[in-house]
Each structure stands twice: as structure tokens, then as C-alpha cells.
VMD Tcl script that builds the backbone (N, CA, C; Angstrom):
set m [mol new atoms 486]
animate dup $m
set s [atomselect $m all]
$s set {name element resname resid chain x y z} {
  {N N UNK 1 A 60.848 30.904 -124.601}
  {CA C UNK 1 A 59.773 30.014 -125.006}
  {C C UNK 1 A 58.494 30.428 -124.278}
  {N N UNK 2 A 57.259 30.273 -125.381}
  {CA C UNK 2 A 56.191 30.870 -124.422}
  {C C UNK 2 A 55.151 29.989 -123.718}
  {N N UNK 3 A 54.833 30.059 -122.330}
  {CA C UNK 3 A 54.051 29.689 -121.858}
  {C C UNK 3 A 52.537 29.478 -121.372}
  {N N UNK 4 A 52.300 28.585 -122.611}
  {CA C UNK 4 A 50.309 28.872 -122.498}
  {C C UNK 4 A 49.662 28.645 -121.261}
  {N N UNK 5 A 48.426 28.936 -121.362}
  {CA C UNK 5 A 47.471 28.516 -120.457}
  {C C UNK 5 A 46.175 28.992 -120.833}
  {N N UNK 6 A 45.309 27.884 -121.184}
  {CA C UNK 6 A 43.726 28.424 -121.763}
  {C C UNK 6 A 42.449 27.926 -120.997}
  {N N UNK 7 A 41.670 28.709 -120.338}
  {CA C UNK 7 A 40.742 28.313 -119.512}
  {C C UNK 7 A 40.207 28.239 -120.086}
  {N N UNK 8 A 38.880 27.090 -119.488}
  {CA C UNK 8 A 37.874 26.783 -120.276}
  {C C UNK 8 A 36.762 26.632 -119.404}
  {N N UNK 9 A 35.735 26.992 -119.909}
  {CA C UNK 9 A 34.167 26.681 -119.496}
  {C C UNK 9 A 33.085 26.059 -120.721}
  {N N UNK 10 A 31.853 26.783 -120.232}
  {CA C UNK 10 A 31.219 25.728 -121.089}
  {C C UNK 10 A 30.754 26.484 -122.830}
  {N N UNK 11 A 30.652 27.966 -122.447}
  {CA C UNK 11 A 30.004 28.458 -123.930}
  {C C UNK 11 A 31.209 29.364 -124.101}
  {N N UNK 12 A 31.996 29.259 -123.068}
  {CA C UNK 12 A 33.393 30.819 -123.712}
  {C C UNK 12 A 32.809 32.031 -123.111}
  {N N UNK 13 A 31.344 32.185 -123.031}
  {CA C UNK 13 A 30.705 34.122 -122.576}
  {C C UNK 13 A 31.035 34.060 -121.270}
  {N N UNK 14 A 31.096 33.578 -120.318}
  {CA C UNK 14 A 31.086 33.944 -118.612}
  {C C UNK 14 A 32.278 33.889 -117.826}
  {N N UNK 15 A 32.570 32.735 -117.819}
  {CA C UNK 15 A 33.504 32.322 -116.623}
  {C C UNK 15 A 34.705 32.307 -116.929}
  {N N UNK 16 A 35.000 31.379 -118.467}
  {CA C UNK 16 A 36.446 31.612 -119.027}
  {C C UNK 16 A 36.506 33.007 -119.137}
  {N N UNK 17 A 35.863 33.713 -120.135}
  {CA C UNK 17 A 36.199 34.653 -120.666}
  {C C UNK 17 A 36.834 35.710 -119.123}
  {N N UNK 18 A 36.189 35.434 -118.190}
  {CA C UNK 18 A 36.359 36.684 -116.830}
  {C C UNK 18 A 38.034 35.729 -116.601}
  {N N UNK 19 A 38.047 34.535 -116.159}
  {CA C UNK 19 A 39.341 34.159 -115.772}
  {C C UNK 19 A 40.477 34.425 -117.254}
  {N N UNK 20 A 40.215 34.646 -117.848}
  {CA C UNK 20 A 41.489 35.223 -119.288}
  {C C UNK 20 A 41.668 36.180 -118.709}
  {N N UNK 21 A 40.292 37.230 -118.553}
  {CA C UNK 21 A 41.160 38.556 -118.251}
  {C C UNK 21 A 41.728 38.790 -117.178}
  {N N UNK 22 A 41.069 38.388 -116.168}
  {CA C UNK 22 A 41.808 38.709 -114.836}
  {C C UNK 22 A 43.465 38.195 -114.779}
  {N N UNK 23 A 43.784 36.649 -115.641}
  {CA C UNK 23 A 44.875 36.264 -115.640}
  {C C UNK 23 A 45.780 36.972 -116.077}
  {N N UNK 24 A 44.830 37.592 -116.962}
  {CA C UNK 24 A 46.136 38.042 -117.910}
  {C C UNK 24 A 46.789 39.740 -117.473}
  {N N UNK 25 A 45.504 40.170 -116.713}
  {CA C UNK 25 A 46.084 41.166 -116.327}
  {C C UNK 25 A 47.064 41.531 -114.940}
  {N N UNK 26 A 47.168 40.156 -114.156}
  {CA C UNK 26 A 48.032 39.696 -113.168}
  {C C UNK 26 A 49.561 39.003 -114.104}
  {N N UNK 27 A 49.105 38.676 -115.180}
  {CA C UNK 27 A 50.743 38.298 -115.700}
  {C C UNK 27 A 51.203 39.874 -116.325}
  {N N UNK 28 A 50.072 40.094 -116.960}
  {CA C UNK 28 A 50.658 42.228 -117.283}
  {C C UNK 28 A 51.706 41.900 -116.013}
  {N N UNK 29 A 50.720 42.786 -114.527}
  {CA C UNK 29 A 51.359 43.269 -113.337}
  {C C UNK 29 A 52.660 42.531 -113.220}
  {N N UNK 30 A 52.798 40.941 -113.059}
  {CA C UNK 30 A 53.888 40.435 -112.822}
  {C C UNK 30 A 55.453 40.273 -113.913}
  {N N UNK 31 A 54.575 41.481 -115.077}
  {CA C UNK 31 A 56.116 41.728 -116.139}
  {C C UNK 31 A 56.106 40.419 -116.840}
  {N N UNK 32 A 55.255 39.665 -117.194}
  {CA C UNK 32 A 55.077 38.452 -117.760}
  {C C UNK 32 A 54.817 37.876 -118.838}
  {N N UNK 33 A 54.216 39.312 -119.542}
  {CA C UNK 33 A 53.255 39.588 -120.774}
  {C C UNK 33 A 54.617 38.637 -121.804}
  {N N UNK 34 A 55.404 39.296 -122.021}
  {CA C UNK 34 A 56.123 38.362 -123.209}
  {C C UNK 34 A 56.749 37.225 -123.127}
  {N N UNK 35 A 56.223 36.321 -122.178}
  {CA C UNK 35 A 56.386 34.618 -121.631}
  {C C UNK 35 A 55.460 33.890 -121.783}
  {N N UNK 36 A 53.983 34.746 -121.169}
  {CA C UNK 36 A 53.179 33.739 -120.412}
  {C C UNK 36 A 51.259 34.074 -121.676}
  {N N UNK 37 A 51.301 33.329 -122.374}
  {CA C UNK 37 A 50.114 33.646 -123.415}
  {C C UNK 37 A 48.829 33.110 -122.790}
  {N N UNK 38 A 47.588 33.849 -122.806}
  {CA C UNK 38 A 46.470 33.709 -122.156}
  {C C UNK 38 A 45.423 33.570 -122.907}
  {N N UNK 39 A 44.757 32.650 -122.981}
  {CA C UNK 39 A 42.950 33.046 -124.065}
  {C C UNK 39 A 42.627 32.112 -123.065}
  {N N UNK 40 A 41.203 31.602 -123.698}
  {CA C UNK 40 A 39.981 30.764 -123.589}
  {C C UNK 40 A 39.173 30.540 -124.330}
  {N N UNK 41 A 38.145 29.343 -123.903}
  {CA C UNK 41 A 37.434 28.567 -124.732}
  {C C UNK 41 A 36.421 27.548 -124.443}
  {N N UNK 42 A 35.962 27.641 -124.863}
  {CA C UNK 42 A 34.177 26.758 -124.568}
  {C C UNK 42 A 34.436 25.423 -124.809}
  {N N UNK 43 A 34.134 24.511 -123.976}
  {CA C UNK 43 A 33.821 22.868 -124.560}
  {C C UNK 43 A 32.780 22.443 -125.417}
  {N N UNK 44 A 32.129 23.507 -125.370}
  {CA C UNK 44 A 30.736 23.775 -126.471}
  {C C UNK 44 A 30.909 24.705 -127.908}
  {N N UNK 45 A 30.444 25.230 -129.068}
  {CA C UNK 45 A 30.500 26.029 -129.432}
  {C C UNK 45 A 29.425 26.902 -129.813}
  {N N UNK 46 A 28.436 27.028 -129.156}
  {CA C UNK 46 A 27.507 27.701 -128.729}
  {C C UNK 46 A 27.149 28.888 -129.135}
  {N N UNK 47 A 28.186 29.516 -128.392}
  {CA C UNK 47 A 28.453 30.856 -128.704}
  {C C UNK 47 A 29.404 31.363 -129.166}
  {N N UNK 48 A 30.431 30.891 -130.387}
  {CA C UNK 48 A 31.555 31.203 -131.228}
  {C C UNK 48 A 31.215 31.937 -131.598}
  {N N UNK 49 A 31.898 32.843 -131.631}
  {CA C UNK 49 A 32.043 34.053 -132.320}
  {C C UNK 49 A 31.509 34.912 -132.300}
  {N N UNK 50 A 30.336 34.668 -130.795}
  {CA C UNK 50 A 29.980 36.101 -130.189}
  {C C UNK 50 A 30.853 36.641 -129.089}
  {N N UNK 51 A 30.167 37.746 -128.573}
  {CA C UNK 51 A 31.088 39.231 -127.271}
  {C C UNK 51 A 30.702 37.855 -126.091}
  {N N UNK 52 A 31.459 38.172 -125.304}
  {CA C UNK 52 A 30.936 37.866 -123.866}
  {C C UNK 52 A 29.683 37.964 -123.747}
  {N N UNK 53 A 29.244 37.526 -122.397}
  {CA C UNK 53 A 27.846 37.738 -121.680}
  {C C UNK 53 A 27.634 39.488 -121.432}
  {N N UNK 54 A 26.700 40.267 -121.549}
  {CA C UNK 54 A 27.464 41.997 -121.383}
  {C C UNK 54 A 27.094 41.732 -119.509}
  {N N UNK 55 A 26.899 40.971 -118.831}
  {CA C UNK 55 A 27.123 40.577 -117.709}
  {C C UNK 55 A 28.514 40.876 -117.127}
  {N N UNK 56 A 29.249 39.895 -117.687}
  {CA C UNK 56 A 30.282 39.437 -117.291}
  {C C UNK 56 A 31.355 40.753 -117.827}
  {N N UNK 57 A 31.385 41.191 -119.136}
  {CA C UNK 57 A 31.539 42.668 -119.445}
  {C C UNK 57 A 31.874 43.768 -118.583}
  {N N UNK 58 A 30.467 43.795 -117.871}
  {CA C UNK 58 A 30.178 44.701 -117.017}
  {C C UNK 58 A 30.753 44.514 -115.561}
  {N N UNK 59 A 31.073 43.601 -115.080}
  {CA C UNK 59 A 31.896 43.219 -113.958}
  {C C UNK 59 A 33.024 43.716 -114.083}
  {N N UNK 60 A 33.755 43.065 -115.204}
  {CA C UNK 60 A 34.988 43.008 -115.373}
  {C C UNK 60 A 35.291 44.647 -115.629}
  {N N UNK 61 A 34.755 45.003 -116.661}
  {CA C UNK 61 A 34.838 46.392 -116.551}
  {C C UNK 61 A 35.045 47.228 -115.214}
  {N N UNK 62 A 33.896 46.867 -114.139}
  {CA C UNK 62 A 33.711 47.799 -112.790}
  {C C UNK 62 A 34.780 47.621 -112.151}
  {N N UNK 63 A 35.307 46.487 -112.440}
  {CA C UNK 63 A 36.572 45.940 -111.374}
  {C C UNK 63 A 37.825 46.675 -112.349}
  {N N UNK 64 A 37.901 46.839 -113.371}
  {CA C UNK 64 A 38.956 47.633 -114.091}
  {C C UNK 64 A 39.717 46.861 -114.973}
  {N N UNK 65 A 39.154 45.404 -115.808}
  {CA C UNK 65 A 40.095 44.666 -116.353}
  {C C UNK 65 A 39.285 45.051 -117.589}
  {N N UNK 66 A 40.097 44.592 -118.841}
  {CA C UNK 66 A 39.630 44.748 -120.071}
  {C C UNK 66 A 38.481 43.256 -120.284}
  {N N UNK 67 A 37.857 43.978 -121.142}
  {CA C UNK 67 A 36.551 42.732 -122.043}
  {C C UNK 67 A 36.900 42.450 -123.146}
  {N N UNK 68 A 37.527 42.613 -124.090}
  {CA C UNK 68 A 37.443 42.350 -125.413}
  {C C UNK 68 A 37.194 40.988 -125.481}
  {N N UNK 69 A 36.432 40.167 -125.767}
  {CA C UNK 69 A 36.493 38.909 -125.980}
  {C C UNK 69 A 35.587 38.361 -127.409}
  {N N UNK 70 A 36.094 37.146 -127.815}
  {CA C UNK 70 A 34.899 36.276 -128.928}
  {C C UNK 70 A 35.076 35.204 -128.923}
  {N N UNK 71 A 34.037 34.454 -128.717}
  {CA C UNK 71 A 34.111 32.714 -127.906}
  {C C UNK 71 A 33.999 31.814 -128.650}
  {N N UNK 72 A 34.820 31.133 -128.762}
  {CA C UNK 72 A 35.209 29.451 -129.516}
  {C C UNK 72 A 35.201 28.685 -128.515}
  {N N UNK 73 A 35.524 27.908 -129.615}
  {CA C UNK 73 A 35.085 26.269 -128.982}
  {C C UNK 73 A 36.870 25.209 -128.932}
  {N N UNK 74 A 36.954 24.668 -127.547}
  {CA C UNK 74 A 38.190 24.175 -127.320}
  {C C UNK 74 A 38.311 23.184 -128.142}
  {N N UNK 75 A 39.363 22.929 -129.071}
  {CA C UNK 75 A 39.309 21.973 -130.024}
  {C C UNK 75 A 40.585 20.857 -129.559}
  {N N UNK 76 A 40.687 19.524 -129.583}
  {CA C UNK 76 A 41.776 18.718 -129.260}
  {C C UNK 76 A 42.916 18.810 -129.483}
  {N N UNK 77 A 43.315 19.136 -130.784}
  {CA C UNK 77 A 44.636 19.893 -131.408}
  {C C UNK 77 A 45.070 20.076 -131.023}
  {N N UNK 78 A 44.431 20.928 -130.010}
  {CA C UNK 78 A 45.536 22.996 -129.200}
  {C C UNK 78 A 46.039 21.884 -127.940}
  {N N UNK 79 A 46.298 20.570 -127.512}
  {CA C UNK 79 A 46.533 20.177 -126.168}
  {C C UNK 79 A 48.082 20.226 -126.257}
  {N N UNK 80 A 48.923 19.598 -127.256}
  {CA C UNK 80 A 50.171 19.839 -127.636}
  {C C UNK 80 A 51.182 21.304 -127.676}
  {N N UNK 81 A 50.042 22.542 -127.863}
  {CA C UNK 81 A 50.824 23.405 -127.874}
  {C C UNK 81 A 50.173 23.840 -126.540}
  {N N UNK 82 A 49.262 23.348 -125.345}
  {CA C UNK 82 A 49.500 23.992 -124.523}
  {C C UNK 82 A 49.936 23.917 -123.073}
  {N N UNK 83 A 50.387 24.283 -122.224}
  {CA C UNK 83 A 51.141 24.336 -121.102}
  {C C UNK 83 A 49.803 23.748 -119.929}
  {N N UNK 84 A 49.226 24.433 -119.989}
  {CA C UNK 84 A 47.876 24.249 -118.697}
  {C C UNK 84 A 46.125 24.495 -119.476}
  {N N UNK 85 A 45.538 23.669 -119.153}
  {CA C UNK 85 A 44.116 24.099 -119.356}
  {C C UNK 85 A 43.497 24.300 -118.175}
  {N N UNK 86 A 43.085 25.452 -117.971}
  {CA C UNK 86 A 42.125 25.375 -116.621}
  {C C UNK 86 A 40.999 25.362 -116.735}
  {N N UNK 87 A 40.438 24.481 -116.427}
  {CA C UNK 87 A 39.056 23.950 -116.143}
  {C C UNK 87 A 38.211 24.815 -115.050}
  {N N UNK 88 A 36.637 24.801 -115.373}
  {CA C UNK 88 A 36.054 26.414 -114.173}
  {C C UNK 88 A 34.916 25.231 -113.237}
  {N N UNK 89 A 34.923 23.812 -113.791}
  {CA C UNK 89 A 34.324 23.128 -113.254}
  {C C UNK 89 A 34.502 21.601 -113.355}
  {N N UNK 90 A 34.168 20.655 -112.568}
  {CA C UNK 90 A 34.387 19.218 -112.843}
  {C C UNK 90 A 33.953 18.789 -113.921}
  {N N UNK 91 A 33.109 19.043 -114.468}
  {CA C UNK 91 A 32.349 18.551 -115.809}
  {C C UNK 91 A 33.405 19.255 -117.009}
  {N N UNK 92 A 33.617 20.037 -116.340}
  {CA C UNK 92 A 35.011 20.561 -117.976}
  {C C UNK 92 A 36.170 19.699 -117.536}
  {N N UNK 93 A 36.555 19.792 -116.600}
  {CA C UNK 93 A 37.343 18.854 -116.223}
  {C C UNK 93 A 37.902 17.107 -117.427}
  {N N UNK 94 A 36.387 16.539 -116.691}
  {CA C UNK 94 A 36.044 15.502 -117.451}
  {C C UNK 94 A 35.819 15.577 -119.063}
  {N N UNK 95 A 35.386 16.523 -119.627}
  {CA C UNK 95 A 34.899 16.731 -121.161}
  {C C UNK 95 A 36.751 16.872 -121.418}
  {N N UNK 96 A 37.388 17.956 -121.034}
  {CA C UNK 96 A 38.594 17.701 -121.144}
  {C C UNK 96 A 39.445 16.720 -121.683}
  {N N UNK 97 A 39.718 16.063 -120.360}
  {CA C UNK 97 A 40.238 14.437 -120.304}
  {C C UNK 97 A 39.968 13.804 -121.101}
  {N N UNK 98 A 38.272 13.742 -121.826}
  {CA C UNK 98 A 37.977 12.801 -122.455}
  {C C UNK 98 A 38.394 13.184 -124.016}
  {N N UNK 99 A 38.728 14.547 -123.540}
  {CA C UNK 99 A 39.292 15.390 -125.509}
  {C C UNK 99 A 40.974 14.686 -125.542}
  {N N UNK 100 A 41.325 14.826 -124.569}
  {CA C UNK 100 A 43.217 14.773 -124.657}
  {C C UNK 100 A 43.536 13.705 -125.323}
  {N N UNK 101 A 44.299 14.148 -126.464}
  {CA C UNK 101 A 44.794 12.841 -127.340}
  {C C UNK 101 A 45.989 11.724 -126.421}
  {N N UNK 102 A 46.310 12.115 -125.690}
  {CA C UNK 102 A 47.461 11.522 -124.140}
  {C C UNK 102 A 47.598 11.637 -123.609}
  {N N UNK 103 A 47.688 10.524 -122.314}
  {CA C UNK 103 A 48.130 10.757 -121.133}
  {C C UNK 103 A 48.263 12.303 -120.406}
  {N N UNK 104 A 49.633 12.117 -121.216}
  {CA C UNK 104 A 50.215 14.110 -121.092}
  {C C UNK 104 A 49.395 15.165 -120.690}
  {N N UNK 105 A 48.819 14.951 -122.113}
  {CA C UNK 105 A 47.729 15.966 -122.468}
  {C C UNK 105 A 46.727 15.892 -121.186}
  {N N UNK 106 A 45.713 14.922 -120.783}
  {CA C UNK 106 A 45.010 14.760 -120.038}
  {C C UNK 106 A 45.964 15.546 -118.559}
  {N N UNK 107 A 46.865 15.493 -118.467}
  {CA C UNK 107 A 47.531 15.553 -117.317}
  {C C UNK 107 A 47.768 17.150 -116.973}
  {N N UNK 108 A 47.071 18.125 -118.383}
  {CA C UNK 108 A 47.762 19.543 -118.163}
  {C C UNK 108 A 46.335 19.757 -117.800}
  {N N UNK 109 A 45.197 19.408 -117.435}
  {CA C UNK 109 A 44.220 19.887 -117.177}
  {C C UNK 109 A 43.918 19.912 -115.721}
  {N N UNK 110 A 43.625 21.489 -115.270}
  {CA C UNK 110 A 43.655 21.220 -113.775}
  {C C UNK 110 A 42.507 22.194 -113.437}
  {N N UNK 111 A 41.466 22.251 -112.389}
  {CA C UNK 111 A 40.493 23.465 -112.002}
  {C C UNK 111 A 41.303 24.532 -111.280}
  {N N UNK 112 A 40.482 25.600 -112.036}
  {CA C UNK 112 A 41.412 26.806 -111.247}
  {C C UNK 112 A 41.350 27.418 -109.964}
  {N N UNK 113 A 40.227 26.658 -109.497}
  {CA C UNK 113 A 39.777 26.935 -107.860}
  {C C UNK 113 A 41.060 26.096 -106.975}
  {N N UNK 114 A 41.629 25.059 -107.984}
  {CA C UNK 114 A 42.806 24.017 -106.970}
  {C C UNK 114 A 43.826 25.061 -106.701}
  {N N UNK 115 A 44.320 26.534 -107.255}
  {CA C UNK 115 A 45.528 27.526 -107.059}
  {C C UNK 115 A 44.644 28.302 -105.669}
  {N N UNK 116 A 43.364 27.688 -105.196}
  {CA C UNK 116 A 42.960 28.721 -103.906}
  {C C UNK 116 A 43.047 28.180 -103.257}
  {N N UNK 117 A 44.134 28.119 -102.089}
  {CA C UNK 117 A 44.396 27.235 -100.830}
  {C C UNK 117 A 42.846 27.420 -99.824}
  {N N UNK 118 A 42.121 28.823 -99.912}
  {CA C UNK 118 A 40.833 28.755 -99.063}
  {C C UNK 118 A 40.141 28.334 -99.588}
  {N N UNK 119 A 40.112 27.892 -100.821}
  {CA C UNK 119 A 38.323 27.571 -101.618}
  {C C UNK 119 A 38.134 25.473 -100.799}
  {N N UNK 120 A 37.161 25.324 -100.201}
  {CA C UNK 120 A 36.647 24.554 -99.699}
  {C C UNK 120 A 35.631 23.828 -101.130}
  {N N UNK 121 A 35.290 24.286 -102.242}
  {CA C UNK 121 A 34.610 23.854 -103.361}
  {C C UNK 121 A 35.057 23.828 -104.502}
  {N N UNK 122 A 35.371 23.323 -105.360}
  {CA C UNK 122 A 36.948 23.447 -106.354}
  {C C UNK 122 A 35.903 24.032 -107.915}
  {N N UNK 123 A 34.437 24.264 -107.926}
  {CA C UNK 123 A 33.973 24.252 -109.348}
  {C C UNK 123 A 33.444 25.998 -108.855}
  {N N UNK 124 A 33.664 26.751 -110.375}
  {CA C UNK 124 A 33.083 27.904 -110.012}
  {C C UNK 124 A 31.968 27.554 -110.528}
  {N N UNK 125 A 30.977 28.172 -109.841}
  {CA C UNK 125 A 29.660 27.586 -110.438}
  {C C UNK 125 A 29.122 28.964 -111.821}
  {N N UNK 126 A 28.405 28.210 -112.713}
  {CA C UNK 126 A 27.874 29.267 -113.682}
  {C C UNK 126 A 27.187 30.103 -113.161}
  {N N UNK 127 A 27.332 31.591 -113.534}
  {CA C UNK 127 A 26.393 32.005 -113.465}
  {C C UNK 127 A 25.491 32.857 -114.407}
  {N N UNK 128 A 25.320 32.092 -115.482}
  {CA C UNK 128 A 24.746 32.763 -116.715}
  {C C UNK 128 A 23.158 32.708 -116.160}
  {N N UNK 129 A 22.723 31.688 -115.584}
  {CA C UNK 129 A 21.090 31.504 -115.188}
  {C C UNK 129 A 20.520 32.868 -114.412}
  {N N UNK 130 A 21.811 33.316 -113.332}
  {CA C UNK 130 A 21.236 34.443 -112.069}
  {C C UNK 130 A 21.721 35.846 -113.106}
  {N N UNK 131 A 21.394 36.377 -111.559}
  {CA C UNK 131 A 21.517 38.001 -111.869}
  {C C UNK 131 A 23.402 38.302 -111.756}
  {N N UNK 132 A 23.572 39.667 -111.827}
  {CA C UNK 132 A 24.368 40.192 -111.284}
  {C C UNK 132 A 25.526 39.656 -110.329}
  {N N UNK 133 A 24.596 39.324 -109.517}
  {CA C UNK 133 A 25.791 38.588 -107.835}
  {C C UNK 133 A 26.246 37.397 -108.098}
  {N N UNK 134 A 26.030 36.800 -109.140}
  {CA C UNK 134 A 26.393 35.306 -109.261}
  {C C UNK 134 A 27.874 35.789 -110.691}
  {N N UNK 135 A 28.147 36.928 -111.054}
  {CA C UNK 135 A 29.163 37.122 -111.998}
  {C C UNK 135 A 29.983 37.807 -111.227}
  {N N UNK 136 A 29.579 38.509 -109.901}
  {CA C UNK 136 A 29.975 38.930 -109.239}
  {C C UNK 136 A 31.322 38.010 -108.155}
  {N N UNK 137 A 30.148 36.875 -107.873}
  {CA C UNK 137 A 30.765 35.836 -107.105}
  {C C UNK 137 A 31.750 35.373 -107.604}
  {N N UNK 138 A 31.617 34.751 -109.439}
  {CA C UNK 138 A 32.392 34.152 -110.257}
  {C C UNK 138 A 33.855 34.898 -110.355}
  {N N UNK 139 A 34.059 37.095 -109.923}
  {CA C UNK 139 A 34.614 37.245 -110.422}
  {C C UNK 139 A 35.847 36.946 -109.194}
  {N N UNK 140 A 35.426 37.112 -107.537}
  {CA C UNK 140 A 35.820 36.755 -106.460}
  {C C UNK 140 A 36.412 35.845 -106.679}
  {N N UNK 141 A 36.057 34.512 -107.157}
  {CA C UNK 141 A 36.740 33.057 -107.094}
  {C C UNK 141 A 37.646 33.020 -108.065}
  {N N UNK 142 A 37.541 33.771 -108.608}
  {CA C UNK 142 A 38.561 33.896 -110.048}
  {C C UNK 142 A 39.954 34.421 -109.496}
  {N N UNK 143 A 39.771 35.589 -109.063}
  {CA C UNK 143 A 40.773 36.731 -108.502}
  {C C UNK 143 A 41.361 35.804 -107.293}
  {N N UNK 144 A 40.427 35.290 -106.610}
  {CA C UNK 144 A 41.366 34.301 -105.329}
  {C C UNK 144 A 42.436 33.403 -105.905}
  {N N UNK 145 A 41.912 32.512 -107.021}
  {CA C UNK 145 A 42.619 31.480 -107.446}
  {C C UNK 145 A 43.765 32.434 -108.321}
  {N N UNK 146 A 43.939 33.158 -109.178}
  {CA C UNK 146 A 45.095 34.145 -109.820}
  {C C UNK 146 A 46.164 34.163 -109.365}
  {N N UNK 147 A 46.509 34.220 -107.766}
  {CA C UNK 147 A 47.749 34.878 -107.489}
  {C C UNK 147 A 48.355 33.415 -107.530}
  {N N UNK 148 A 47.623 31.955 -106.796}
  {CA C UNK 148 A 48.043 30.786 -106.709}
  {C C UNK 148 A 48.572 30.146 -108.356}
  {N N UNK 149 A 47.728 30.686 -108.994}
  {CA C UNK 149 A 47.709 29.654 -110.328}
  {C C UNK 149 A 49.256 30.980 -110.980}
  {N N UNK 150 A 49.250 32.133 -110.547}
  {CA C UNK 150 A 50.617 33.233 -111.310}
  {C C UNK 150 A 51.863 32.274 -110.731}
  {N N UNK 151 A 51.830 32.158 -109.416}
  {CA C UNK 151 A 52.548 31.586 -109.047}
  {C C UNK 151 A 53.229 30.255 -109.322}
  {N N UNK 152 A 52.556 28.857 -109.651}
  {CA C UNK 152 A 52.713 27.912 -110.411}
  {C C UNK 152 A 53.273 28.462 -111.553}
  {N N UNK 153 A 52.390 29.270 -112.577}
  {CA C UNK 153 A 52.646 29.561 -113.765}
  {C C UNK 153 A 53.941 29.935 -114.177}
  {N N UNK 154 A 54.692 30.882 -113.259}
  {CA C UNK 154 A 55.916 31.524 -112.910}
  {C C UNK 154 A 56.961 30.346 -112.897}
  {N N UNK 155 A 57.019 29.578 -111.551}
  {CA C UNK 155 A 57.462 28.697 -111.628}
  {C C UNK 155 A 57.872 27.634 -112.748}
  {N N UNK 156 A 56.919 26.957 -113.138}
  {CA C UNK 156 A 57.048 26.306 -113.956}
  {C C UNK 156 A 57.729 26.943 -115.114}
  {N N UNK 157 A 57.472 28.300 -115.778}
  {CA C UNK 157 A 58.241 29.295 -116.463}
  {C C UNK 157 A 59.479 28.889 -116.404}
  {N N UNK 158 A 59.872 29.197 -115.571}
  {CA C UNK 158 A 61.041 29.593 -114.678}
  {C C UNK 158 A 62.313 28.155 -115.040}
  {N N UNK 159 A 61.567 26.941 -114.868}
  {CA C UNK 159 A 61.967 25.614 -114.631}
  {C C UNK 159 A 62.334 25.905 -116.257}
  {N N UNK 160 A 61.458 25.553 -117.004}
  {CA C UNK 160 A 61.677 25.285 -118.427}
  {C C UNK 160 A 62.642 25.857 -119.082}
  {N N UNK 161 A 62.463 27.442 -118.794}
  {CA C UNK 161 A 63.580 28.441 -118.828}
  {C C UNK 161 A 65.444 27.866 -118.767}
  {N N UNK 162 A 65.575 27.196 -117.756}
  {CA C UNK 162 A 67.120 26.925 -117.186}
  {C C UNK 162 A 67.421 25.377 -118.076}
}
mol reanalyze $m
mol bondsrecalc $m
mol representation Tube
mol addrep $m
């Protein structure tokens, strides 16, 4: 049985789109690929159905993960078929919650800064406004929280599994 998980931010170009890939290329590494299903998605739809930010592109690229991306908009529906939503800030958080048709639902939504036992600030902050160092920063907080949130992810796998 497969195990979702769809991050979300606010337009789909920046922050989700960098935490899909990085996730997904830590479930690659962890032999995971045919369990654990990865996308993302905007609480907005803004920018549906365009590329990423070529910002965020370009990070991800330097660091060695793939870009392919095209950004939608998180729709209420998808809460039933999915396992975890990760949220990149409190305000998605909340837009979230306020989408979840239940309890449940409301209950799979968690920020992905909560899988970084060091992060002292739980929201990645946007950085579509700055330059460079602020997608840079975004991609740091991303990669910290990964191994915490593989780990849950695994787990919980794992549980459902038996």
C-alpha cells in the first residue's frame, strides 16, 4: 500500500516544490521509491501550471536534485487519499485545517520544520521576495527536516504494512 505525503506552500514555485524534491530523493536513497509517493501544492493557484521559480531550479539543481516541476493548487478532495500534508509555514498550516473535510483529515497536517529536532522556528520562511540566499536558506531547512520527517515516514510505513 502506498504512502503519500504532499507538501504544501503558498503558489507551488518555491518552497514546496524544493521540499518534493529533496524528499523524494531521500526516499530514492532510502529504497522507498515504490511505497512512499511524493508531489506538492499551493494553497493558492497562482501559479498552476507553471515551472518552478528558475530560483529555486537553480538551487536544487547546484545541490544535485532534480526540478521538473508544475504547480497546482491543493484541493480538499486529495485529504482522504493522503497520508501527511506538510505544511512550509503556520499560515498553510491553518488554510489547511480550515480545507480538511475531518477531524482526521485536519490531523494529517503537520510543518515540516517539526521533523528538525534543531530548528528553534517551525515556518520556512518564503523566499520568493529576496535574492539567491533566501532559496538557499529554504534549501538548508528543508534538507535538515528530511532525514526526521524519512524517518516518521518509514515508520509509519512500516506500522501499516504488518
Amino acid at each position: 500500500m502506498t504512502y503519500r505525503v504532499c507538501f504544501v506552500c503558498t503558489g507551488n514555485i518555491c518552497r514546496s516544490p524544493m521540499a518534493e524534491s529533496v524528499f523524494r530523493a531521500r526516499v530514492e536513497e532510502a529504497g522507498l521509491a515504490d511505497t512512499v509517493e511524493v508531489d506538492s501544492a499551493g494553497t493558492g493557484g497562482w501559479h498552476e501550471g507553471h515551472a518552478a521559480d528558475p530560483r529555486t531550479v537553480a538551487v536544487l539543481e547546484d545541490h544535485g536534485y532534480a526540478s521538473g516541476h508544475t504547480a497546482r493548487q491543493f484541493r480538499a478532495s486529495w485529504f482522504p487519499a493522503l497520508d501527511l500534508v506538510i505544511a512550509l509555514d503556520e499560515g498553510h498550516v491553518r488554510e489547511l485545517r480550515r480545507l480538511a473535510p475531518t477531524p482526521e483529515d485536519a490531523a494529517k497536517v503537520r510543518l515540516l520544520r517539526s521533523y528538525d529536532p534543531a530548528a528553534d522556528d517551525l515556518d520556512v520562511p518564503d523566499p520568493y521576495y529576496g535574492g539567491t540566499d533566501g532559496f538557499e536558506e529554504c534549501l538548508e531547512m528543508v534538507e535538515a527536516a528530511s532525514e526526521g520527517l524519512l524517518a516518521a515516514v518509514r515508520e509509519s510505513a512500516e506500522e501499516r504494512a504488518v
